[in-house]
N, CA and C atoms as an extended XYZ file, in Angstrom:
213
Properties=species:S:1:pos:R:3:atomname:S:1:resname:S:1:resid:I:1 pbc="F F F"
N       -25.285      -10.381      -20.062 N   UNK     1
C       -25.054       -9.752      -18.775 CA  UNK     1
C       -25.369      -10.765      -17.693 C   UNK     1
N       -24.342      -11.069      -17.010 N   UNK     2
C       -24.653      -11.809      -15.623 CA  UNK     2
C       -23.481      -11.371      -14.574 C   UNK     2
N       -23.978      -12.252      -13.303 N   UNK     3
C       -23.292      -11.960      -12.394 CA  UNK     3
C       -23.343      -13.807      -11.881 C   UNK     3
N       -21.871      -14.247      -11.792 N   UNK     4
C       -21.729      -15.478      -11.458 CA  UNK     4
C       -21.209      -15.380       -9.740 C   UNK     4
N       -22.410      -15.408       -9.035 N   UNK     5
C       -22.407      -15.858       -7.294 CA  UNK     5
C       -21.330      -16.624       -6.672 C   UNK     5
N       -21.142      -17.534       -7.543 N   UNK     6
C       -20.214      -18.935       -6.888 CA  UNK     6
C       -18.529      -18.112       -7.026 C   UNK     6
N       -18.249      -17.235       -7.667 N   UNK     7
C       -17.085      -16.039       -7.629 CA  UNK     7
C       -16.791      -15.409       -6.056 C   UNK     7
N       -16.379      -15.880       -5.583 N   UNK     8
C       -16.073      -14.602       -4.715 CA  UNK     8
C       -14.756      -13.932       -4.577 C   UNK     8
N       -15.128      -12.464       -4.462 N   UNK     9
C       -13.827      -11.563       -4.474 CA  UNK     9
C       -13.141      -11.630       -2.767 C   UNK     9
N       -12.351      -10.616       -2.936 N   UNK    10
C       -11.516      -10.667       -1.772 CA  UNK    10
C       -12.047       -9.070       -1.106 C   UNK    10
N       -12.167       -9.423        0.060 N   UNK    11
C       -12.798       -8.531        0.870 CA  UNK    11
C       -12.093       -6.908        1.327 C   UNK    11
N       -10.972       -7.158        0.556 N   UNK    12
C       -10.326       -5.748        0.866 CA  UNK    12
C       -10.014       -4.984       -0.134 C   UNK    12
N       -10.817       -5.496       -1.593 N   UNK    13
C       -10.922       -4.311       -2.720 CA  UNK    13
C       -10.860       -2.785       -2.670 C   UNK    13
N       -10.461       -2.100       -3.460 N   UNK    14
C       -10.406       -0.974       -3.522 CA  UNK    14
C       -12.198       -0.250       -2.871 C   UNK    14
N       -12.328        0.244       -1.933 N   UNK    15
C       -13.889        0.949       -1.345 CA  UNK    15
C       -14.595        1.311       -2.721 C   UNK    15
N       -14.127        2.411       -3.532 N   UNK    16
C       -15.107        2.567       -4.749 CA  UNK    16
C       -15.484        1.371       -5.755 C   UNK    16
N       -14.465        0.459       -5.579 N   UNK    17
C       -14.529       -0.634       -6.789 CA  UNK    17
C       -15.647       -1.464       -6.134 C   UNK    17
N       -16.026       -1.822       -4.606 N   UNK    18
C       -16.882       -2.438       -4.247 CA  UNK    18
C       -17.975       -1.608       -4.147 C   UNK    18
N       -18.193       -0.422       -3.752 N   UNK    19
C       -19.955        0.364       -4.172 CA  UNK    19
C       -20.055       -0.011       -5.735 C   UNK    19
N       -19.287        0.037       -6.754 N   UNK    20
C       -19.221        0.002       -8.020 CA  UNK    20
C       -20.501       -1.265       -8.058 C   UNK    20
N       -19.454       -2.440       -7.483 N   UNK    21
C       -20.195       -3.723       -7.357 CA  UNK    21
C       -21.310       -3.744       -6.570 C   UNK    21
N       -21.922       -3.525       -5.616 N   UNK    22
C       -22.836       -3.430       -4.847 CA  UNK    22
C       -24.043       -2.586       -6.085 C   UNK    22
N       -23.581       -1.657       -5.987 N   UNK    23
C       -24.232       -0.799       -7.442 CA  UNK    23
C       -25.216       -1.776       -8.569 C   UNK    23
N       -23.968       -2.451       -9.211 N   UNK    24
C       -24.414       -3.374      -10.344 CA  UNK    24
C       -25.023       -4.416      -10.355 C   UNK    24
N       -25.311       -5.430       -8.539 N   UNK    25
C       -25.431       -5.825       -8.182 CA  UNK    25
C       -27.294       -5.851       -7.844 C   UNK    25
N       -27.319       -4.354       -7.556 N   UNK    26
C       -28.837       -4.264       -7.370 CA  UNK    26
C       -29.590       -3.880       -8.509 C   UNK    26
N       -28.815       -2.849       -9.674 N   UNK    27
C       -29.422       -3.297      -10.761 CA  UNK    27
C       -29.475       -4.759      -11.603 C   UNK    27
N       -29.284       -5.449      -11.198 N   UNK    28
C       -29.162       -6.970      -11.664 CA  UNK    28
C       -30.414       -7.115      -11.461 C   UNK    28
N       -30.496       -7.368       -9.717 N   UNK    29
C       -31.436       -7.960       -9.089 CA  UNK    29
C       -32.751       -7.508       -9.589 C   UNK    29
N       -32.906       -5.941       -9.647 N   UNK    30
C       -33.698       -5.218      -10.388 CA  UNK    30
C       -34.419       -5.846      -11.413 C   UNK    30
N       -33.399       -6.085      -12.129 N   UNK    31
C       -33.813       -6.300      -14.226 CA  UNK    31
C       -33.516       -4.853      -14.577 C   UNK    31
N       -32.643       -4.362      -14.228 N   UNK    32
C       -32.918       -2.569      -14.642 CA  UNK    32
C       -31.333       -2.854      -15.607 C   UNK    32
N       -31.608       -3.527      -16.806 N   UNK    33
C       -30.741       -3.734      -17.462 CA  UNK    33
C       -29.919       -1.930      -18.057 C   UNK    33
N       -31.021       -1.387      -18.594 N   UNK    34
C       -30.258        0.219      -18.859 CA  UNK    34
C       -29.174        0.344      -17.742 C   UNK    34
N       -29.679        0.632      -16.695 N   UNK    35
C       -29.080        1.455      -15.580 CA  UNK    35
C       -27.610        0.049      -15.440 C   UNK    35
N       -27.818       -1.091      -15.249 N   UNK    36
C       -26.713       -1.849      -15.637 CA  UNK    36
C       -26.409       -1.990      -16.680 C   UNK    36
N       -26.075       -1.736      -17.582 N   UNK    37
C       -25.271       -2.150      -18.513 CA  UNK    37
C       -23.935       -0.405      -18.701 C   UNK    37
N       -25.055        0.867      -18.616 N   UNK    38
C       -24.253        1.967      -18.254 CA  UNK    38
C       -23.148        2.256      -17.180 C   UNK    38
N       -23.594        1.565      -16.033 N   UNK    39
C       -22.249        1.167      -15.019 CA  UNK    39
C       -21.635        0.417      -15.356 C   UNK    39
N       -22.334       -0.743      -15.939 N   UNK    40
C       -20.994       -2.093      -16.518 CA  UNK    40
C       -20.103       -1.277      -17.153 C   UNK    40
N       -20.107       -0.267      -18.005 N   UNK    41
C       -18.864        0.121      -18.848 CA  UNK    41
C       -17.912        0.394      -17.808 C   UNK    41
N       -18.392        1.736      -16.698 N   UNK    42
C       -17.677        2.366      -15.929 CA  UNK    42
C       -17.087        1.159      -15.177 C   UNK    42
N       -17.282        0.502      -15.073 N   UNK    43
C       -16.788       -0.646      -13.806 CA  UNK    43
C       -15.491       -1.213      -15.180 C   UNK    43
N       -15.843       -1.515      -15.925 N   UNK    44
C       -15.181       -2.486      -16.826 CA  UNK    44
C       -13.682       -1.502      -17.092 C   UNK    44
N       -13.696       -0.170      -17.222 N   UNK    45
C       -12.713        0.860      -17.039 CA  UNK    45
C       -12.183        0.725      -15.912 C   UNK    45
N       -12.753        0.857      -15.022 N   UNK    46
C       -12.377        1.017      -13.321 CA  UNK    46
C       -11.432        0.358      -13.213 C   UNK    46
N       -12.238       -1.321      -13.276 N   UNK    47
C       -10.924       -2.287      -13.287 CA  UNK    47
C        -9.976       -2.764      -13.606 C   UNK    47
N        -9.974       -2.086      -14.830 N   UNK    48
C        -8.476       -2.061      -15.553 CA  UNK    48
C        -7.410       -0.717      -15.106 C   UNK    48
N        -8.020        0.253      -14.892 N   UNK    49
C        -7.357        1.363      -14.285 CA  UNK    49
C        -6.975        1.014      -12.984 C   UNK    49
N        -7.512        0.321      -12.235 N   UNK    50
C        -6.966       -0.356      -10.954 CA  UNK    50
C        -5.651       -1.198      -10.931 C   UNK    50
N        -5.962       -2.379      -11.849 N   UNK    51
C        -5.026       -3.105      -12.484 CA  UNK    51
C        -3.546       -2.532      -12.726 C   UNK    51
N        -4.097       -1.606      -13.609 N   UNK    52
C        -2.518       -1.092      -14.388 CA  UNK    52
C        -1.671        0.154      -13.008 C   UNK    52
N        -2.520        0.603      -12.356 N   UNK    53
C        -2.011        0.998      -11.207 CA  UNK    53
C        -1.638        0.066      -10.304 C   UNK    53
N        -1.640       -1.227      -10.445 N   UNK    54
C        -1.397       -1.810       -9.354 CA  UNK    54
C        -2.210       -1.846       -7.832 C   UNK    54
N        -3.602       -1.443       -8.339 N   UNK    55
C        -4.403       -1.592       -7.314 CA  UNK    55
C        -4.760       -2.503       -6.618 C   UNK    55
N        -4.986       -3.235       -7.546 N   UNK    56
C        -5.396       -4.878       -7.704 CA  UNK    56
C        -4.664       -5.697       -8.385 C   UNK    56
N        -4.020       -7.142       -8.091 N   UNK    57
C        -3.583       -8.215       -9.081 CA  UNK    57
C        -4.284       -8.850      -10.028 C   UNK    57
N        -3.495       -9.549      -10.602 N   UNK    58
C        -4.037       -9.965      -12.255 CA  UNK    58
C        -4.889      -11.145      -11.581 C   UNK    58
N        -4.751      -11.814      -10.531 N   UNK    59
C        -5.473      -12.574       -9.756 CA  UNK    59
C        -7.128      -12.032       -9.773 C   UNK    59
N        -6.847      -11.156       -8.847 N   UNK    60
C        -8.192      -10.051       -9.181 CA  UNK    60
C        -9.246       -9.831      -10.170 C   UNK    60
N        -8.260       -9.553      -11.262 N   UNK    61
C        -8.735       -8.857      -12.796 CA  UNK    61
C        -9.355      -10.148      -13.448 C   UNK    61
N        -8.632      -11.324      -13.302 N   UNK    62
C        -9.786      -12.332      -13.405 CA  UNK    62
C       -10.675      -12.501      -13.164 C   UNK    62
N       -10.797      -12.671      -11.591 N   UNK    63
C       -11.703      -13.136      -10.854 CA  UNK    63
C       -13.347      -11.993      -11.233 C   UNK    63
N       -12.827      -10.958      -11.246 N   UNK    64
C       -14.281       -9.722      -11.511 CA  UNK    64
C       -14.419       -9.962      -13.238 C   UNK    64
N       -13.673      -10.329      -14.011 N   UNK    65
C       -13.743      -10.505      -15.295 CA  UNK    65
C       -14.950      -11.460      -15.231 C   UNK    65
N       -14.475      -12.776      -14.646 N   UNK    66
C       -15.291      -13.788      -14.871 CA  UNK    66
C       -16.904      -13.691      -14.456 C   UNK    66
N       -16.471      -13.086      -12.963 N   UNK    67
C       -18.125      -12.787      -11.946 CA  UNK    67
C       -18.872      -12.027      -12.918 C   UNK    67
N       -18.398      -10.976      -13.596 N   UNK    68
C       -19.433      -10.237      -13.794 CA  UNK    68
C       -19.209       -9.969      -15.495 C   UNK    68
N       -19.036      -11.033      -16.177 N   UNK    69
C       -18.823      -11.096      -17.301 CA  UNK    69
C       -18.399      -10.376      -17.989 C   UNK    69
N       -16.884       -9.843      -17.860 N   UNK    70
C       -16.453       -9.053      -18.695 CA  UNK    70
C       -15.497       -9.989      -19.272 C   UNK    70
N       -15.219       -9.310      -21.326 N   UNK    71
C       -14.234       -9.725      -22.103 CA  UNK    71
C       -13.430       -9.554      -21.792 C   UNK    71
């Protein structure tokens, strides 16, 4: 589980997809690995459901893949 800083997203993400992040963000900071790793799933869904709607580009789906270590 990490979150790679030097990533940055684009500032006009979907509103829930960024509380999502903000979210996972402070359990990081935390160490409150439970409480993150249970949102990591939901987020890891999110963003593919975004994706395939065309919420977000495959540009995107990288970029949060990589930041926040998803397969």
């Amino acid at each position: 589980m990490y979150i790679d800083d030097s990533i940055k997203l684009r500032d006009d993400l979907p509103d829930a997809l960024c509380q999502n992040f903000k979210e996972l963000e402070k359990y990081y900071q935390k160490n409150d690995w439970f409480s993150f790793d249970n949102l990591f799933e939901v987020v890891e869904g999110s963003v593919k459901g975004y994706y395939h709607n065309g919420k977000i580009s495959r540009e995107d789906l990288d970029l949060i893949f990589r930041k926040y270590g998803i397969a």
